[in-house]
N, C-alpha and C positions, 0 to 999 in steps of 0.2 A: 535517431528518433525513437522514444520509449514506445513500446507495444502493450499494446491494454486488451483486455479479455473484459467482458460486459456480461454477468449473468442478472435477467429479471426475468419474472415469467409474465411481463408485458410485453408484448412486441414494440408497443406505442413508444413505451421507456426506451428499451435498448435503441430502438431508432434516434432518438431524438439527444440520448447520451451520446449515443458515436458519433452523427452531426458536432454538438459541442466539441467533443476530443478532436475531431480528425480536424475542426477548423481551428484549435492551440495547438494541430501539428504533433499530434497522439499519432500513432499508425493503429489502428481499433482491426486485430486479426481475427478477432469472431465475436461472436454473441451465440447466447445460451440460456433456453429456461431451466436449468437444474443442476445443481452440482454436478452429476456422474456426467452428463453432454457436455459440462463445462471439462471434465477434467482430461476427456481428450483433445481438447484446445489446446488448456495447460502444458500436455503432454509435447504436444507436437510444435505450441511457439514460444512456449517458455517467456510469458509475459514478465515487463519491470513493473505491471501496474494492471491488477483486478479489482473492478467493477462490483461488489452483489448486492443484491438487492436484499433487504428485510426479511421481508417472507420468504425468499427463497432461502437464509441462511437460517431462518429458525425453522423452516421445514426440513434440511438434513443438516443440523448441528455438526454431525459425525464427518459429512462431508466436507465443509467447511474447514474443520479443524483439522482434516486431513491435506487439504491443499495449502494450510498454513504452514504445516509438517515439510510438508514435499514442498514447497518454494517456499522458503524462508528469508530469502531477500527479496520478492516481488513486496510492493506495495497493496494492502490490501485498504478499499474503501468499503462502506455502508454506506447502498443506498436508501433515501426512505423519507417519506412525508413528515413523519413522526418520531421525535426520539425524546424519548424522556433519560433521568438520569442513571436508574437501573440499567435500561437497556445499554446504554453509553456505557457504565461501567463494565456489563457484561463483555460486548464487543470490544474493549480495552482489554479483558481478560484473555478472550480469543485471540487476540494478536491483532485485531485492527487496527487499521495506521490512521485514517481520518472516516468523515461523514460526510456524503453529499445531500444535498436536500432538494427535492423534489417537491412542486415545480423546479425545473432545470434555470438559472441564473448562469449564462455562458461562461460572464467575467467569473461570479463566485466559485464557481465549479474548476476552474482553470486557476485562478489563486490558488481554492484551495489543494489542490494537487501541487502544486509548483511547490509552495510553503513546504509542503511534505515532503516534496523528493528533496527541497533544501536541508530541513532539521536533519533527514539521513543521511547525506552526502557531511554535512556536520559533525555528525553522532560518530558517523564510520572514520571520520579524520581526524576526531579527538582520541578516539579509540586506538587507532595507530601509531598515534604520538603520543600517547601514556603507554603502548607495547613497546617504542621503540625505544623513550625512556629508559622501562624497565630492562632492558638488554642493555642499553650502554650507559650507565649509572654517572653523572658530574662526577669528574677526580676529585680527592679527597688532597686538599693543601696539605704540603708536608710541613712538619713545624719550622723551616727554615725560610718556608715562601711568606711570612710574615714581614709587613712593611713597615 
């Protein structure tokens, strides 16, 4: 079961986001209105999958991009009513992996998580099998192996 960490500085939100995850079978070990609260969650459960919310990520940027640093294979989402395509690029920039949209939609919320931990389970096993390639290179036919 993946473990998710949920930062908003709604109470309303984080409730109703864990509801969603814990019933696609998420194990949701804490919620958090703020990065630094969040990061000894971080700390202590070492999430496959973080939650934040908008405003709490442009309220401490620095934090943010700190727990991208320190968990670099958790999944990180944006939560948010609103995203236009700056923003989207911005948080692409930061290392975000998807968007959740708020109002909460269970199914869409749960596709899109799933879709995500898919492309990376993908991306990670193409990425192994072009390392492993490049270690054991196809033999090179000798001129005699011609038919």
């Amino acid at each position: 079961m993946l473990k998710a960490v949920i930062i908003d500085s709604s109470a309303v939100a984080r409730g109703l986001l864990q509801t969603v995850l814990q019933d696609g079978s998420y194990d949701v070990v804490g919620q958090a209105h703020t990065c630094a609260t969040a990061a000894v969650l971080l700390l202590k459960h070492n999430p496959q999958i973080i939650c934040i919310a908008r405003d709490v990520l442009e309220a401490d940027v620095k934090g943010a991009e700190e727990m991208r640093r320190t968990y670099p294979k958790s999944l990180m989402f944006m939560v948010s009513s609103e995203f236009d395509a700056a923003t989207v690029q911005k948080a692409h920039a930061m290392g975000i992996n998807g968007f959740i949209v708020k109002p909460f939609n269970a199914d869409t919320v749960l596709k899109t998580i799933r879709s995500t931990v898919i492309q990376m389970v993908n991306r990670q096993r193409k990425a192994l099998a072009e390392a492993q390639a490049a270690q054991n290179p196809p033999a090179q036919p000798s001129a005699g192996d011609e038919a």
